[in-house]
MIPA-451970 format. One record per residue: x negated, y negated, z negated of N, C-alpha, C in turn; residue in one letter. Coordinates in steps of 0.05 Angstrom, whole numbers, plus 5000, padded with zeros to 4 digits. Each point is the difference from the previous one (the first is absolute). Layout:
N
R | X | Y | Z | X | Y | Z | X | Y | Z | A
...
end
This chain:
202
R | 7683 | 7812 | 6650 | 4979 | 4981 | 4991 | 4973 | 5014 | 4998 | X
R | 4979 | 4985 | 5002 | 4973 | 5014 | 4999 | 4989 | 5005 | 4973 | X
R | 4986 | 5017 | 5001 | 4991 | 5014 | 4976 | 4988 | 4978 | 4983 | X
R | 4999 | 4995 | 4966 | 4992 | 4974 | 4983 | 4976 | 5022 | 4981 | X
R | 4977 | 4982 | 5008 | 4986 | 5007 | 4960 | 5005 | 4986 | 4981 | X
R | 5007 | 5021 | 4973 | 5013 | 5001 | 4986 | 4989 | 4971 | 4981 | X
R | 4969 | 4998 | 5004 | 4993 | 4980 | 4991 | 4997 | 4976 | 5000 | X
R | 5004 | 4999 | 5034 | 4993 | 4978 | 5005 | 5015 | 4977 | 5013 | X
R | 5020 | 5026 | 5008 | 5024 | 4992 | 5014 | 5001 | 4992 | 5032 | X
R | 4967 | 5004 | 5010 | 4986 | 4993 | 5025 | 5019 | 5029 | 5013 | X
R | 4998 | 5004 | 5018 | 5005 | 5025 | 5028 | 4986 | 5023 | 5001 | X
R | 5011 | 5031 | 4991 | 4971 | 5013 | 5008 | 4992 | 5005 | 5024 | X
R | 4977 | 5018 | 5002 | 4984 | 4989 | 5015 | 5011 | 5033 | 5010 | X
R | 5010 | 4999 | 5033 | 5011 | 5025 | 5015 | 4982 | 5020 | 5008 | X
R | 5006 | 5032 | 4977 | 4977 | 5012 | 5004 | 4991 | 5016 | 5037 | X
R | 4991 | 4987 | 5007 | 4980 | 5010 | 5028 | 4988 | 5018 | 4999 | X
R | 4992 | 5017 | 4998 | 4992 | 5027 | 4996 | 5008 | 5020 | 5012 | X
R | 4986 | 5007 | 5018 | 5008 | 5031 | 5021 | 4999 | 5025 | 4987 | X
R | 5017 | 5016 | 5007 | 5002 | 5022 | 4988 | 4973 | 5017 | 4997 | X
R | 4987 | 5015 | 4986 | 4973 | 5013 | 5007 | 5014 | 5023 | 5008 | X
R | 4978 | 5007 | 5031 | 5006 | 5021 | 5001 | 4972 | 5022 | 5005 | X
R | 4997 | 5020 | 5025 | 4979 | 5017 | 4978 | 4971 | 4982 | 5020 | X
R | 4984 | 5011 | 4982 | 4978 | 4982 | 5010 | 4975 | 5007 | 5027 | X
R | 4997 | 4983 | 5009 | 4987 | 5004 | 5027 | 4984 | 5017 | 4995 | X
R | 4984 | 5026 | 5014 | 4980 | 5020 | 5003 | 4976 | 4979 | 5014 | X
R | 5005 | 4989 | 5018 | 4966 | 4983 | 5012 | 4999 | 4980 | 4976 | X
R | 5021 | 4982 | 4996 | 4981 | 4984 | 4976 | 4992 | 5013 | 4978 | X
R | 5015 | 5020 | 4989 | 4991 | 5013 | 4981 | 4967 | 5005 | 5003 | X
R | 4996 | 5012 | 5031 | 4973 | 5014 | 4995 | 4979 | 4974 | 5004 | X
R | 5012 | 4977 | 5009 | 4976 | 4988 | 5015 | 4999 | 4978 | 4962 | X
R | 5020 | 5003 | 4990 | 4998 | 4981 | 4966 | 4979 | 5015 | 4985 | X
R | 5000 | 5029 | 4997 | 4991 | 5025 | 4996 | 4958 | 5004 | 5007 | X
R | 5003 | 4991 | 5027 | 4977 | 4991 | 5014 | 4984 | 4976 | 4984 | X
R | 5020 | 4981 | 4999 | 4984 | 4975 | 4995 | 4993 | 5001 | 4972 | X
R | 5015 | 5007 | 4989 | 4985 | 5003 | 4964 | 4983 | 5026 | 4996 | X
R | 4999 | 5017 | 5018 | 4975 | 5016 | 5003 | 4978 | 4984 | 5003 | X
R | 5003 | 4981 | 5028 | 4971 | 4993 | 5002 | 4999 | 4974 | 4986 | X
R | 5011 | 4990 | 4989 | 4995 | 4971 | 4968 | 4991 | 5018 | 4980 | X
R | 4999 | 5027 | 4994 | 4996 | 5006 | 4980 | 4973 | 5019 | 5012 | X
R | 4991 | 5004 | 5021 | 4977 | 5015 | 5004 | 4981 | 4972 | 4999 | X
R | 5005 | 4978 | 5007 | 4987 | 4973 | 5002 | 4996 | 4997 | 4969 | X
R | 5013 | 5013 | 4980 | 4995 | 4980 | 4974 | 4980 | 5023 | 4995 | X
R | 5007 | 5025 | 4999 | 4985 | 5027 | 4986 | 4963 | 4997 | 5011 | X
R | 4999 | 4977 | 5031 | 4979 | 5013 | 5017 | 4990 | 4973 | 4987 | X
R | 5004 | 4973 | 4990 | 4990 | 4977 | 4994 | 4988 | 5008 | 4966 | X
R | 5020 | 5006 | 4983 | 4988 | 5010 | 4971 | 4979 | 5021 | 5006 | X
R | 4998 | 5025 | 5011 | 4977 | 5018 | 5007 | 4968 | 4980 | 5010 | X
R | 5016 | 4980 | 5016 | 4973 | 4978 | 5017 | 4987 | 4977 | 4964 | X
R | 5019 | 4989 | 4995 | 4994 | 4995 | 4978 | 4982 | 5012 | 4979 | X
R | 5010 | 5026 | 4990 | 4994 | 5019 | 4987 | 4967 | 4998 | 5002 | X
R | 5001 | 5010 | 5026 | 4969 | 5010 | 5011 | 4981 | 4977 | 5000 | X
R | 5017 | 4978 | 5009 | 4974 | 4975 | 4990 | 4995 | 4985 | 4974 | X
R | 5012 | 5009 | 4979 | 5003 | 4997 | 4974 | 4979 | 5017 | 4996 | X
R | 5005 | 5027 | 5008 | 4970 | 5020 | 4980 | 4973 | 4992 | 5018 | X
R | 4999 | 4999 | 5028 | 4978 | 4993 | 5008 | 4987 | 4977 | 4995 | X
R | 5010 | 4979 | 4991 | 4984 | 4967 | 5000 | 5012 | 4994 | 4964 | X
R | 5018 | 5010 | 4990 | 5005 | 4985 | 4982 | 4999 | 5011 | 4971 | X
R | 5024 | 5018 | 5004 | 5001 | 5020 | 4966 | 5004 | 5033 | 5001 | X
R | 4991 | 5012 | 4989 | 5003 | 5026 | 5006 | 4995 | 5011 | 4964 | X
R | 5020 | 5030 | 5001 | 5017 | 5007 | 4974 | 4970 | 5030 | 5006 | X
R | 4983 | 4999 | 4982 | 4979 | 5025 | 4991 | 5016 | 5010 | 4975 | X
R | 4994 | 5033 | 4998 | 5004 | 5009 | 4970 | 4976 | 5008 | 4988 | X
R | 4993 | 5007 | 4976 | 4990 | 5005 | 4989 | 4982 | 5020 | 4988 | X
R | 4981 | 5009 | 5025 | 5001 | 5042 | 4990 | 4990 | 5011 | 4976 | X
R | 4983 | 4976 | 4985 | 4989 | 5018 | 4985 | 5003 | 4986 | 4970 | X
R | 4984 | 5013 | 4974 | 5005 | 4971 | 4981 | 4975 | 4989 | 4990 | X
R | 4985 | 4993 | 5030 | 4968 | 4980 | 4992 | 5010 | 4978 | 4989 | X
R | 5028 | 4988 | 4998 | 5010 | 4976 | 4992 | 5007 | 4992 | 4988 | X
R | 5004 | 5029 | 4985 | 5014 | 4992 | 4969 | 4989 | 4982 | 4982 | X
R | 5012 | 4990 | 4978 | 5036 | 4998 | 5001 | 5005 | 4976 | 5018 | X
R | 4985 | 4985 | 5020 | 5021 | 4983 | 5009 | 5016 | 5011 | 5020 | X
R | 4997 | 5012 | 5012 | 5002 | 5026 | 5021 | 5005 | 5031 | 4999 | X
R | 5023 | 5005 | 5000 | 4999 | 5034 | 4990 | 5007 | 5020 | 5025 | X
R | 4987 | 5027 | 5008 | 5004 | 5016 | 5022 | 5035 | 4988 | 5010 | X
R | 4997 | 5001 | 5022 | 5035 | 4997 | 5025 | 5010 | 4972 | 4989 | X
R | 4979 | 4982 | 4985 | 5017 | 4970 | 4999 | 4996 | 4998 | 5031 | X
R | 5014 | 4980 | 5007 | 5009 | 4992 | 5028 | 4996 | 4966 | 4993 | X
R | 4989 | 4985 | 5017 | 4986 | 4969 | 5003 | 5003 | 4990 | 5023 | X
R | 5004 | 4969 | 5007 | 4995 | 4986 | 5018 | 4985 | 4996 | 5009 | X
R | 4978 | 4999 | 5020 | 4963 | 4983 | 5008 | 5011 | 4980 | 5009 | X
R | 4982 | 4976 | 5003 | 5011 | 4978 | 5019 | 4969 | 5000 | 5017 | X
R | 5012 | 5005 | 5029 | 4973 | 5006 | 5011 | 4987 | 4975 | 5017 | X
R | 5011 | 4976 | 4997 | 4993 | 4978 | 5002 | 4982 | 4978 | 4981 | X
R | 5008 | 5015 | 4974 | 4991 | 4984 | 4979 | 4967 | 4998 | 5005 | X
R | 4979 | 5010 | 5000 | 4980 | 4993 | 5010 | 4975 | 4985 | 5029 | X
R | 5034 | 4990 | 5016 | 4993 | 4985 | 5029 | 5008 | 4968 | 4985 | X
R | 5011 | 4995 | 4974 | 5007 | 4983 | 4990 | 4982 | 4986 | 4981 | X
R | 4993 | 5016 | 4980 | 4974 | 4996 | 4986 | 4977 | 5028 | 4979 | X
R | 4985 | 4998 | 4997 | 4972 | 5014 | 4997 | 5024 | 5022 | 4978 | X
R | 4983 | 5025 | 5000 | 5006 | 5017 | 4977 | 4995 | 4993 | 4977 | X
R | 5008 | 5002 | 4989 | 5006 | 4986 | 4964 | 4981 | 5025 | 4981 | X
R | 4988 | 4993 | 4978 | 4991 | 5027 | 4991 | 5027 | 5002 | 4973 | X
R | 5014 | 5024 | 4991 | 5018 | 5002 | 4996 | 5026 | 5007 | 5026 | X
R | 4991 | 4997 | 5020 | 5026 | 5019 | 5016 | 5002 | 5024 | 5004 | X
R | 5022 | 5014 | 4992 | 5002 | 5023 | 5017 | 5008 | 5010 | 5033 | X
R | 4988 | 5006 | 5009 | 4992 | 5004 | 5024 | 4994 | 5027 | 5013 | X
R | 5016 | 5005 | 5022 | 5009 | 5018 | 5017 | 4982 | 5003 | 5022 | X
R | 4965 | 5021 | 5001 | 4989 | 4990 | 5031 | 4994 | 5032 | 5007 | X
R | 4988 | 5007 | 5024 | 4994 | 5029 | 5009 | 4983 | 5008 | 4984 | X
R | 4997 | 5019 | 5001 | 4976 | 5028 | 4990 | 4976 | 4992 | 5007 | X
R | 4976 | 5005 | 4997 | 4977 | 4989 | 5014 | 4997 | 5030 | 5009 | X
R | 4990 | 4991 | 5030 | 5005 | 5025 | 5026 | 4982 | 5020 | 4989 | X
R | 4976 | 4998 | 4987 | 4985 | 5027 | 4986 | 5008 | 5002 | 4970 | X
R | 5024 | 5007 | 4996 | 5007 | 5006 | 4980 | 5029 | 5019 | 5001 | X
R | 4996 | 5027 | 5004 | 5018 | 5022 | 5005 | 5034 | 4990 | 4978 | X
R | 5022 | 5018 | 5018 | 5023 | 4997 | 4974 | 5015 | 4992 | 5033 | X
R | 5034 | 5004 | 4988 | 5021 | 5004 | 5023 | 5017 | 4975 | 5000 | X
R | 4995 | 4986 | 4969 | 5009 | 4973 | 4996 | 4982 | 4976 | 5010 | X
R | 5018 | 4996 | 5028 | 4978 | 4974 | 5013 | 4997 | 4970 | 4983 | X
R | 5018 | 4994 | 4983 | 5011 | 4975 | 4992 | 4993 | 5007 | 4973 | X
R | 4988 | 4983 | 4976 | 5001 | 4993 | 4972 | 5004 | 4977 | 4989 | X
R | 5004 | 5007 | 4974 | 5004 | 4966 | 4984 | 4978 | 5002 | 4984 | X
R | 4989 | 4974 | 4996 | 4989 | 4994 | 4978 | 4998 | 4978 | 4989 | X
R | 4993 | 4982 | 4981 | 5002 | 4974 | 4990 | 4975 | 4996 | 5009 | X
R | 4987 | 4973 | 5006 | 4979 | 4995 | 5003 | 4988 | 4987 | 4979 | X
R | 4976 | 5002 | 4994 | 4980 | 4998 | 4978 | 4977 | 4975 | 5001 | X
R | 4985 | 5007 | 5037 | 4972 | 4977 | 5000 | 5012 | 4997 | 5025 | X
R | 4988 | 4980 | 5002 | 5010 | 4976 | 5026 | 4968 | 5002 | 5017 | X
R | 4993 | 4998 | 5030 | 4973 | 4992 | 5004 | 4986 | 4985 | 4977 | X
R | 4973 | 5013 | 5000 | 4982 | 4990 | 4990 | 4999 | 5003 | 4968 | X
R | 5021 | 5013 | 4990 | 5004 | 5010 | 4974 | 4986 | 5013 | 4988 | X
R | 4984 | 5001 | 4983 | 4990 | 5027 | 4987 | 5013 | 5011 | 4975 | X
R | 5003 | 5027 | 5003 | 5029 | 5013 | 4989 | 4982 | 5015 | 4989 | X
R | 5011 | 5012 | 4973 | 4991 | 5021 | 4981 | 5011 | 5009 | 4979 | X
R | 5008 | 5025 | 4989 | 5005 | 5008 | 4979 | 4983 | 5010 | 4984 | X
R | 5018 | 4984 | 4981 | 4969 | 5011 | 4978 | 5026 | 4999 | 4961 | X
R | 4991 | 5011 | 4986 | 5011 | 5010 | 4974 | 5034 | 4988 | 5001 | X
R | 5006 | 5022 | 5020 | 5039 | 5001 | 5004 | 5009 | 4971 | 5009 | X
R | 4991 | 4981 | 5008 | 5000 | 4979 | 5012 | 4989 | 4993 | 5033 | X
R | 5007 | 4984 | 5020 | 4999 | 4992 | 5018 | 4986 | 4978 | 4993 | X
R | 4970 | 4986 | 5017 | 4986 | 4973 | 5003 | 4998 | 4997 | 5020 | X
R | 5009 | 4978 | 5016 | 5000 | 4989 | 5025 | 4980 | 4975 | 5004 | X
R | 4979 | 5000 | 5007 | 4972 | 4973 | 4994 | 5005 | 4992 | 4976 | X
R | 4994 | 5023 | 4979 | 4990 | 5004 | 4974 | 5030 | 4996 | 4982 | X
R | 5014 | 4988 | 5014 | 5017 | 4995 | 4979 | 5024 | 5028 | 4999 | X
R | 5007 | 4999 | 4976 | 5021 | 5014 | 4986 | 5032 | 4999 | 5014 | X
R | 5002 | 5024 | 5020 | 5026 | 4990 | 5011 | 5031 | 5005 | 4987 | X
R | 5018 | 4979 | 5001 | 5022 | 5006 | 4979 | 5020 | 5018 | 5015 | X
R | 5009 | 5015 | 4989 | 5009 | 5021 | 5021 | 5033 | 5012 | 4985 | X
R | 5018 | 4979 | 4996 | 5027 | 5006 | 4996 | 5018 | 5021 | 5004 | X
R | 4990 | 5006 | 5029 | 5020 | 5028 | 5009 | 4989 | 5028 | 4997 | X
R | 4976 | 4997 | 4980 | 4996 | 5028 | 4992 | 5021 | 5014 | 4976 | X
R | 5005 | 5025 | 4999 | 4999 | 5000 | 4975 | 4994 | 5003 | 4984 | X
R | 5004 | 4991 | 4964 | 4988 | 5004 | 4980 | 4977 | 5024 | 4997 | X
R | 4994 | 5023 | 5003 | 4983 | 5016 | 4999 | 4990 | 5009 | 5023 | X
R | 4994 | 4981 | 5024 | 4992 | 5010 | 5017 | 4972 | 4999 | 5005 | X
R | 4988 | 5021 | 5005 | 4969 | 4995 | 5006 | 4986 | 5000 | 5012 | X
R | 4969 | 4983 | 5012 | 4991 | 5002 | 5021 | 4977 | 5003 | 4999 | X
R | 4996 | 5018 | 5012 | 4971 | 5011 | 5004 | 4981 | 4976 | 5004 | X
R | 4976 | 5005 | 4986 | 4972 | 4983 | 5018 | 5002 | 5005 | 5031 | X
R | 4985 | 4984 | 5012 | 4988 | 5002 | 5025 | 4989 | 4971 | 5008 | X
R | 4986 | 5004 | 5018 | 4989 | 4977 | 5025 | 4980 | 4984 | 4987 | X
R | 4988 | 4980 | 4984 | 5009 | 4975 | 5034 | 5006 | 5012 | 5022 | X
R | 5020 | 4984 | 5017 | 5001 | 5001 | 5032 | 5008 | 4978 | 5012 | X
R | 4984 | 4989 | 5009 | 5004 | 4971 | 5016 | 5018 | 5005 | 5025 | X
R | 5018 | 4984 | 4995 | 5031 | 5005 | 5018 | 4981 | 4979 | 5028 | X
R | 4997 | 5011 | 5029 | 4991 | 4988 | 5020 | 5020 | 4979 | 5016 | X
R | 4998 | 4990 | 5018 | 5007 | 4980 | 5011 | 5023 | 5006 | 5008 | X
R | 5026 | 5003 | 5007 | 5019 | 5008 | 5016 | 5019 | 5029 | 4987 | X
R | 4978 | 4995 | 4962 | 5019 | 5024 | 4996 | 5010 | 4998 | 4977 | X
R | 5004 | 5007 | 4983 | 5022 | 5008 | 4974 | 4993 | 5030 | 4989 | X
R | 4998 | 4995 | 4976 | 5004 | 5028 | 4968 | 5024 | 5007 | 4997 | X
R | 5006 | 5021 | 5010 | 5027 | 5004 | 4993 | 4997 | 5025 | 4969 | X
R | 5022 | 4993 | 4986 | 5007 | 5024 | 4978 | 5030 | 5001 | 4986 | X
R | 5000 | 5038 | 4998 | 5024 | 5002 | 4993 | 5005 | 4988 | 4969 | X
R | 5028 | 4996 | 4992 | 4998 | 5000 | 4973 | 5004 | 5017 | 4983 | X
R | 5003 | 5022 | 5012 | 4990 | 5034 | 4979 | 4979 | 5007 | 5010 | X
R | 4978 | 4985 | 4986 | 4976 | 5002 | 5003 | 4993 | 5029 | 5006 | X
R | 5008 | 5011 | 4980 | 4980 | 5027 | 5008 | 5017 | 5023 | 5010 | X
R | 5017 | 4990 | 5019 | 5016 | 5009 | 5020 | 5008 | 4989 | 5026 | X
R | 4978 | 4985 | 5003 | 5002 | 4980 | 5022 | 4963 | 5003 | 5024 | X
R | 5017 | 5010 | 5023 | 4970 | 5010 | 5015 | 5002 | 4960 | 5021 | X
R | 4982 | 4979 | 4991 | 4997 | 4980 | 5007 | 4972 | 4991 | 5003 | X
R | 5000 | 4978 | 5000 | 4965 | 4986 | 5017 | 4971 | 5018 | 4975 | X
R | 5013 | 4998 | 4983 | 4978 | 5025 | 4981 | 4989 | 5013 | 5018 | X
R | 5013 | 5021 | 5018 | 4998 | 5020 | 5023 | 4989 | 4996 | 5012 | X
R | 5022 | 4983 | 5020 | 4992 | 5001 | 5024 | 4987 | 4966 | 5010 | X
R | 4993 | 4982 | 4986 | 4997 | 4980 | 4996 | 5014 | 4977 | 5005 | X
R | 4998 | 4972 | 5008 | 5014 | 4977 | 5001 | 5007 | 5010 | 5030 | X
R | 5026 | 4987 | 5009 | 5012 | 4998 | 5024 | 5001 | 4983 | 5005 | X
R | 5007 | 4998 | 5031 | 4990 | 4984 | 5024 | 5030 | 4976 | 4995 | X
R | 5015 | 4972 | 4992 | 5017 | 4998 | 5007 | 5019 | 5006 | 5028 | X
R | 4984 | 5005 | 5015 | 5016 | 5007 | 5028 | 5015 | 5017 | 4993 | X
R | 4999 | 5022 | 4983 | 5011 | 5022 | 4998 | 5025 | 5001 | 4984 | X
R | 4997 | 4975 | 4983 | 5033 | 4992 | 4988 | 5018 | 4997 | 5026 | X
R | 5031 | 5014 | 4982 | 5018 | 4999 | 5017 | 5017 | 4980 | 4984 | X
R | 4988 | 4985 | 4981 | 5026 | 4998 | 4985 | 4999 | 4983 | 4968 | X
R | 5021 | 4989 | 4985 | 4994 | 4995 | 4982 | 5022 | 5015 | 4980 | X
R | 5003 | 5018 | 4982 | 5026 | 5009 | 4991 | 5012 | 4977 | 4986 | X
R | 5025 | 4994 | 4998 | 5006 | 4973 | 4981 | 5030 | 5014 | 4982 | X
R | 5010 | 5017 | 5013 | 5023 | 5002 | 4988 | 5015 | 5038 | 4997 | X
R | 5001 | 4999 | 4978 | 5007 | 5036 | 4994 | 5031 | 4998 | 5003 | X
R | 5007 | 5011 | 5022 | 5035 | 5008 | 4997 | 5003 | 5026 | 4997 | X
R | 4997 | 5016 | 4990 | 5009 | 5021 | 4995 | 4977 | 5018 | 4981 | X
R | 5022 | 5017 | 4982 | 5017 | 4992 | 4986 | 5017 | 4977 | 4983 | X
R | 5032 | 4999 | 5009 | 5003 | 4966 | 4994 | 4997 | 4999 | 4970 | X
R | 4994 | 5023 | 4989 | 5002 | 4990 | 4968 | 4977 | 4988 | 4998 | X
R | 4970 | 5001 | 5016 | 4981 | 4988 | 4991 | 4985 | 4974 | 5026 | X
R | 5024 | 4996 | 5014 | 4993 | 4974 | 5026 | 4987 | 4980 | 4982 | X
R | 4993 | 4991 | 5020 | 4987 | 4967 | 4991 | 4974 | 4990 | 5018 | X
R | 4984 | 4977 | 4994 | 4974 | 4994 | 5014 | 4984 | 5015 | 4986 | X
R | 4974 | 5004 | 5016 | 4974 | 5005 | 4997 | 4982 | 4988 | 4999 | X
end
């Protein structure tokens, strides 16, 4: 009589199954082959990805020095989003990622700084305070004893931006070398990942 499951009482089902025996050398190499090149296809698409992510979109800067402190401390590591300004105008309050201005010596091509005056701004320090067209600017992300030198008026020109660190008096920014050109932004910083004990937005 033919074989019964035990459950069901239906017929089992006749196992068909060829003996294994040892395994082919050409399919081996040509199976061998083919997940080589599915997997050189995935490695060569993430690298393509990769590369157009930092060129058009987001790119990971660290932090060399501590003009930033405390929102920013030497080797924090940050996101830019280097789109955010083909979207809309620079904000005053962003921190922002743009080149060196080309007469201005140093091996670090790239800085951060928050921005301060927007075109047409007139910017000044005066008794440990920031005035931006006279008014009193509120300035949250300093900290408690931080202080800022006098300087300026300086009327921020057409096409440019005040940039300053927020360790004031460790911060070489538009004081210096004056307002920059927006062309020269790369960037807007929005987000600190590293270290994860202190991630978050900017």
């Amino acid at each position: 009589m033919p074989a019964t499951d035990l459950e069901s009482g239906l017929p089992a089902a006749a196992d068909e199954s060829l003996p294994s025996g040892p395994a082919d050398p050409v399919a081996l190499r040509q199976s061998l082959r083919k997940a080589l090149s599915e997997w050189t296809v995935v490695i060569v698409g993430a690298v393509i990805v990769a590369l157009v992510l930092r060129a058009f979109l987001f790119q990971a800067y660290w932090i060399p020095s501590e003009s930033m402190e405390s929102t920013l401390r030497t080797n924090d590591r940050v996101l830019v989003n280097k789109i955010s300004y083909r979207l809309h105008d620079v904000n005053r309050g962003d921190v922002v990622v743009f080149e060196r201005p080309d007469d201005e010596p140093g091996e670090i091509r790239d800085l951060v700084k928050r921005v301060i005056g927007l075109e047409g701004d007139v910017v000044e320090g005066r008794g440990n305070d920031i005035f931006v067209n006279g008014e009193r600017l509120i300035e949250p992300y300093l900290a408690a004893d931080e202080i800022t030198s006098d300087f300026g008026p300086v009327e921020v020109p057409t096409g440019h931006v005040f940039v300053m660190g927020d360790n004031r008096d460790r911060s070489f920014d538009s004081r210096f070398f004056g307002p920059i050109g927006t062309e020269r932004i790369v960037g807007r910083a929005f987000f600190l990942f590293w270290p994860l004990s202190r991630t978050g937005a900017l």
